[in-house]
Structure formats: structure tokens, C-alpha cells
N, C-alpha and C positions, 0 to 999 in steps of 0.2 A: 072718249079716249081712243086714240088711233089705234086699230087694231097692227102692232108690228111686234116683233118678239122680242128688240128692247126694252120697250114701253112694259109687257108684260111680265118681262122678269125681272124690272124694278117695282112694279107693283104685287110680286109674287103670284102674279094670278096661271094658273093652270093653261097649257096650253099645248098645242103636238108642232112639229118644225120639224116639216121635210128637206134633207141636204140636197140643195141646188148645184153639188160639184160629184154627186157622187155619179160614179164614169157612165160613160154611156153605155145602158146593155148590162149594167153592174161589174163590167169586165171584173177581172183581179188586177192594179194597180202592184208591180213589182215594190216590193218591200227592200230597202237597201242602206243598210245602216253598218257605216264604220267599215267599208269596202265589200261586207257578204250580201250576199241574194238569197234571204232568207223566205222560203216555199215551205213545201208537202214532208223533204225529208228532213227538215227539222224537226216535225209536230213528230214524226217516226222514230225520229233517235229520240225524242224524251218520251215518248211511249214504251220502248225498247230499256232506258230507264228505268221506268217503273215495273216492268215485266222482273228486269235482274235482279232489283232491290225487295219484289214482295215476298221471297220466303223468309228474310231478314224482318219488313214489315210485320209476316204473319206471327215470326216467334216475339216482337218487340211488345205488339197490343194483341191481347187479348182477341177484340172485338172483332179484329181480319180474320180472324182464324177460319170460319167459313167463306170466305172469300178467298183465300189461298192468297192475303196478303192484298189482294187488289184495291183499290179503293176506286169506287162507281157508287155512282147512283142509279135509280130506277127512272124511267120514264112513266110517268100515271098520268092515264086518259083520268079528265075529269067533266065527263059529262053535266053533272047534277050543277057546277059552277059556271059551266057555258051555259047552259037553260038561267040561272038566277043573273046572270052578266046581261040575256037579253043576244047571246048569238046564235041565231039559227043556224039549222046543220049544215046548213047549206053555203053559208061561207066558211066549212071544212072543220075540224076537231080541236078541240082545248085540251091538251098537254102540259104538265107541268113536270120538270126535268129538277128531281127532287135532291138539289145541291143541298139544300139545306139538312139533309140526312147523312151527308157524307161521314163516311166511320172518323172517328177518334178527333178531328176539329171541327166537325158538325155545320162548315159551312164553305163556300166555292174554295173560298182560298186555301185548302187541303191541297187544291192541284197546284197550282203556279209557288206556292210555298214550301211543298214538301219537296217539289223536283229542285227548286233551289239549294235547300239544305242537302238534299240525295246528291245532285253535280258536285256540290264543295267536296262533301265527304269523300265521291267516288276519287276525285282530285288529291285530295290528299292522303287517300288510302293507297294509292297506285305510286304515289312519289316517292312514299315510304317501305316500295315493298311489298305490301299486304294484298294486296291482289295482282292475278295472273292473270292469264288470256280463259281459264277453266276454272275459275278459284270461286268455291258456295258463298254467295255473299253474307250467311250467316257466321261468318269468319270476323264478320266487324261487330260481332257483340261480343267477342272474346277478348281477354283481358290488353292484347296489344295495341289492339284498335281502340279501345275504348282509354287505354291511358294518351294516346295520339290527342284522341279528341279532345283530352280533360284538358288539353295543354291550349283548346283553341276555345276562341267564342264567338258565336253566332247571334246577331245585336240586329233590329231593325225596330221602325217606329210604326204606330198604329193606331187606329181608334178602338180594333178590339179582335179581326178576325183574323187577320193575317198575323198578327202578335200569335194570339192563340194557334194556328199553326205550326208557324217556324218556333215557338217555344218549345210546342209539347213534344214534335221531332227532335229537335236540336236536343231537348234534355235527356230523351232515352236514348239517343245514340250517345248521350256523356260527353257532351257538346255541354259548355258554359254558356247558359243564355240569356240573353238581357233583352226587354220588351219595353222599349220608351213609349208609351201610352198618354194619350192627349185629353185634355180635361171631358172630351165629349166618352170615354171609353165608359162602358156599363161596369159597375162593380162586382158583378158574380162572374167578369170573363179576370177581372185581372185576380180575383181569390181564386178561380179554377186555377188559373197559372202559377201564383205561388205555390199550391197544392203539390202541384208537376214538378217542382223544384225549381222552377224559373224565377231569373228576380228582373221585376216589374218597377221602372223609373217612370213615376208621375212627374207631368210636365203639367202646369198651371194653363198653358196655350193650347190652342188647335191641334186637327195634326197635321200640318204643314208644320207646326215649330216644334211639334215631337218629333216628326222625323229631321226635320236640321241640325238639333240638336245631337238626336242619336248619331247624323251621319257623320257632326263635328268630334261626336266624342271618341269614334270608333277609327276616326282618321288613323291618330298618331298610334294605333296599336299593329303591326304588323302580322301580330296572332288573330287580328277579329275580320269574321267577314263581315258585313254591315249589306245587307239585305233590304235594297232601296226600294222597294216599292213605286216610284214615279221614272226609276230608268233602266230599271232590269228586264235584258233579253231573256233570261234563264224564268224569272217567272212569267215572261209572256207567252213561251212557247212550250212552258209547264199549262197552262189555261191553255193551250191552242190544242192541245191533246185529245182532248174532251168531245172535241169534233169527232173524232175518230169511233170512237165509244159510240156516239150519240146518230150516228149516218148506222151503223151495225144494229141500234135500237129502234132506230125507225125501218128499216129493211125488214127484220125480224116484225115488226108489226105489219108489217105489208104498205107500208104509206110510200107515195113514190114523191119524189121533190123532180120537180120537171118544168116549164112552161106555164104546161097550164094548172099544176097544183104546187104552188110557190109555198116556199117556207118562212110563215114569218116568226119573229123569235124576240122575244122581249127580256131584255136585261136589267137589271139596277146596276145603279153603277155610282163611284165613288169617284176613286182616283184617274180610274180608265182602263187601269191596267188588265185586269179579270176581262171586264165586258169584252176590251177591244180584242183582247186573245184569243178569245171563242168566238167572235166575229170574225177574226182574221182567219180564226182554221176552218169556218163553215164555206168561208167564201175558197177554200182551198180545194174544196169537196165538191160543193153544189154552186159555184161563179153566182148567176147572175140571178140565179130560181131561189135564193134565200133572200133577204131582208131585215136586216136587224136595227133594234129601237133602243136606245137609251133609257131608261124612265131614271128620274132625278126628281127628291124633295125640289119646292117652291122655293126654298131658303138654301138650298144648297146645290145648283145648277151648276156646278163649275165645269161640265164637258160641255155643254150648250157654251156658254159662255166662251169658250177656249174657241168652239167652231166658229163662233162669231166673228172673230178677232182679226186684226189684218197682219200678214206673215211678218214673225220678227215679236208678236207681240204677248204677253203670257199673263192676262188680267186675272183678278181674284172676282168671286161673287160680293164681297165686300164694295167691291167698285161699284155695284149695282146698288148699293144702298141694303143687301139683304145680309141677314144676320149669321148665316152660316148653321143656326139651330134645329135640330130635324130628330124626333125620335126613331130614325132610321140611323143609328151612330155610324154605321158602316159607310154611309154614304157623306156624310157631314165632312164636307174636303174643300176646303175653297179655292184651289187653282187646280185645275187636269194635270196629268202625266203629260210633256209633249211629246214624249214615246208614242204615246197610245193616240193620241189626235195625230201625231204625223201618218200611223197607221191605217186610223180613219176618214181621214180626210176624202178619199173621192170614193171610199165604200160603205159607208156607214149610211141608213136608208131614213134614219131621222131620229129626233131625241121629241121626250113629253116629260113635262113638270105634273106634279101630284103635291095636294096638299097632304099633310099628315094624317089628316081624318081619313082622307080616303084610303090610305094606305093601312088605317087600321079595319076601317070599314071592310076590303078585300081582304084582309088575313081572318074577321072572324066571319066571314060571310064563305071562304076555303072550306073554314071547321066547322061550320053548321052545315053547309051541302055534302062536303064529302070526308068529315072527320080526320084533316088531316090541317097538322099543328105548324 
């Protein structure tokens, strides 16, 4: 069989694909959509975002409350997993940047999700009056803001984790939320969500046709935002934040990103939107000394596939003969964001397929070296 990465991803087989356009030097490639030159102070004003909104966060969950409303993750050296992986020290430290522990949606899309719902709200709390130039943002849990809200709704489609985001937000600020959920969605995220108060629309399809659907249905309503996932700036440069965080957590550990001690940084990735965000804030930070990787189920490649593709063009993985099926539900998307591939396209340092074994194989072989879930 020819080895070429075609061939490979219609035969599902595993393989890594380094981008042949990504710039020379890894420059940063200006970002420039719908007339803005979008850089460094965007990822700042939605950090700046989340700084105003966490005393409001802090009283809304519980679980910020030590946090003073922040929502971060930790950075954990994992030694004991680099030794069972088979990496010596010597090609530099295994880090795991623990998204999956983020407070109250328990997974990336806490960031690009929650600064979404924060924008709208800040939006229409400000139109109506309700904040000033000095005004506590815990002013939007009181009864005026929250009847504002009851009057709107907050709608987007998912396979499970950005649902689960923009829900759980959207419902405690008293936001009407609706989570169109696609056949691949796990059953304990959309029961969490009813739980939360959110109502949860099962669609029989992918989610490419939960989210179409959701986007078809939210059109004609002038009260709903409709929180698209495949072409939102608002949650891209909610994920691009995280760079910021994460340059201050490496600092504070003493690791230098430079030359000659490059940073490289491994994503899963679905739709694009998440990955390419933190991609795009890392290269905002550290140019050409970081590198980042895609990783994509065997059955559900759809950014590889998108990078393949000749301009103009927006293929599905279905076109490759693969089935779209992946016990990775988060990832299970059969066409990219072309947000996030326009994004990528001359910085993105290459993408790897994984079969599913392997990707359970690394999650218990995590919790056997270093006890973490």
C-alpha cells in the first residue's frame, strides 16, 4: 500500500502529517477576518473578561469559590508517564495541562464557551443600563438582570462538551438554554444538563446536523443567540486566553521556550475551534519556538482532511469512506471549522490519527503511573 496520507485515512490506519505550508521560521501569519487584525489584544480583552465576571462567577458556583471565581487549570509534570511512553529526559519534560479538571464544565470548552455567554450577557446588560464604567458585576445575579436574561435564550449544538458549557453558564445567569445534541453525545452529559435546568434537543444525526439544525432553529428568533461553534470569533479568542495562563505556568516552573528548548504541545481536536485557539494564542506568545499537533480518532480526521483539501473546498471524513464513529465523542465531527483551518493553515506544525484502543490504552496507562483520571 502507498504510504501517502490519503491512502491512510481511508484505510483508517494511524499515522503523523507534518504541514508543508506552515511559514517559514513558524512566523505568525496575520489573522484577518471580516476587516479586523485580530493579535495579542484580543486574547487580553477576553482575559480582562474573565477577570470582571469572576466575582459574579465566584458567587454563581459553588466550586470557584477558592479560586476567586477564576476558572484555570494546573499544569502536572508527569514524569512516571514519560518513563512508561518510552521518552527520555533528554528529549525534555512531559506536562499535562489538566483541561479536563476545569471547575464547573469539567472540560476545555469552559473557556471559548463561557467567554461567549460572558460577551452576550456583558452586551446586553450594558444596553439595558445595568452596568456602568464601576458597576460589581455581581449586580447580574439580582433580580433585574436576571429577569433581562429570562427573556433571552442561549441555543448551540454539540456532541457534549461545549453543550455542557454554554448550558450550565447560560442556566445560572437565567439565560433560557437549549443544547441540540447529536446522536454521538454520551448520556450522563445530557442528564447532567437537564439536571442544571437546560433543555436538551436530541437530533437522530451527527453533529454537523445538530448544529444546523440548532443554527436553523435559532435563526428566526431575534431573542436567541445561537452559539456556533464552527464560526465564532468570541469563542476562539475565549481558547486563545489560555495561552496567557499557561506562558505564566511555565515561567513559574522555570521552563524557558526559546530556540533551543522548543515547545511542543499536543491537542485533540474535533471541530478546530478549541485546538486552533490555543494554537493561535501560543504562537502569539512564543512565534516560532512552540509547535503544535493535532491528534484526531482514525474514523474521525476531519482537520487533517480539511488541510488536505484544495482552497474553496470543505470535504467531510465520510468522503474518505470512514465512519465518523470514535469513543472520543468530543472529537466525532466530520467536516472542520474553516475558521479554525483558515487559522491554521501556515501555523499549525502537523496533525496524528489514533486508533481508539490507543487512546484508551494512554488514559489508563495516565491512571496507573500517575493516578490521574
Amino acid at each position: 500500500m502507498p504510504n501517502d496520507t490519503p491512502t491512510l485515512l481511508r484505510s483508517a490506519t494511524p499515522q503523523l502529517w507534518l504541514n508543508p505550508l506552515r511559514a517559514n521560521g513558524g512566523d505568525v501569519p496575520p489573522l484577518v477576518l471580516q476587516g479586523h487584525p485580530w493579535g495579542i489584544a484580543d486574547m487580553h480583552t477576553a482575559q480582562h473578561r474573565f477577570a470582571r465576571f469572576a466575582p459574579l462567577l465566584a458567587q454563581l458556583f459553588p466550586e470557584l469559590a477558592d479560586s476567586r471565581g477564576q476558572i484555570e487549570s494546573a499544569l502536572v509534570p508527569v514524569p512516571h508517564m514519560q518513563q512508561a511512553l518510552g521518552l527520555p529526559p533528554q528529549a525534555g519534560r512531559l506536562w499535562v495541562k489538566a483541561d479536563h479538571s476545569l471547575p464547573v464544565a469539567g472540560s476545555i470548552k469552559a473557556r471559548g464557551g463561557f467567554h461567549e455567554v460572558l460577551e452576550w450577557a456583558e452586551a446586553l446588560a450594558e444596553q439595558h443600563g445595568l452596568l456602568g464604567p464601576n458597576t460589581n458585576y455581581t449586580t447580574l445575579a439580582e433580580p433585574a438582570a436576571r429577569a433581562l436574561f429570562a427573556r433571552h435564550q442561549v441555543a448551540v449544538g454539540s456532541t457534549g462538551n461545549l453543550g455542557m458549557a454554554i448550558g450550565v453558564l447560560a442556566a445560572a445567569l437565567g439565560f433560557r438554554a437549549v443544547v441540540h445534541m447529536s446522536v454521538d453525545a454520551k448520556d450522563w452529559k445530557k442528564n447532567r444538563l437537564r439536571q442544571r435546568g437546560v433543555e436538551v434537543v436530541e437530533h437522530a444525526g451527527d453533529y454537523e446536523q445538530a448544529v444546523s439544525q440548532g443554527r436553523q432553529l435559532a435563526k428566526p428568533d431575534p431573542l436567541c443567540h445561537f452559539v456556533d461553534d464552527e464560526r465564532s470569533m468570541s469563542l476562539f479568542v475565549g481558547y486563545s486566553a489560555a495561552a496567557l495562563h499557561l506562558r505564566d505556568q511555565l515561567k513559574a516552573q522555570g521552563v524557558a521556550v526559546d530556540a533551543e528548548h522548543p515547545l511542543l504541545v499536543y491537542l485533540p481536536c474535533g471541530v478546530g475551534g478549541a485546538p486552533a485557539g490555543i494554537a493561535w494564542g501560543l504562537h502569539q506568545i512564543f512565534g516560532a519556538h512552540v509547535h503544535c499537533f493535532f491528534a484526531e480518532p482514525v474514523q474521525s480526521p476531519c482537520f487533517l482532511v480539511q488541510m488536505l483539501a484544495p482552497v474553496g473546498h470543505h470535504p467531510s471524513v465520510y468522503d474518505y469512506g470512514l465512519t465518523n464513529h470514535t469513543q472520543a465523542d468530543g472529537l466525532a465531527v466530520p467536516r472542520a471549522s474553516l475558521l479554525a483551518a483558515y487559522a491554521m493553515q501556515a501555523m499549525l506544525a502537523g496533525a496524528f490519527t489514533l486508533q481508539d484502543h490507543t487512546l484508551l490504552e494512554h488514559l489508563a496507562l495516565l491512571h496507573a503511573t500517575e493516578g490521574m483520571r
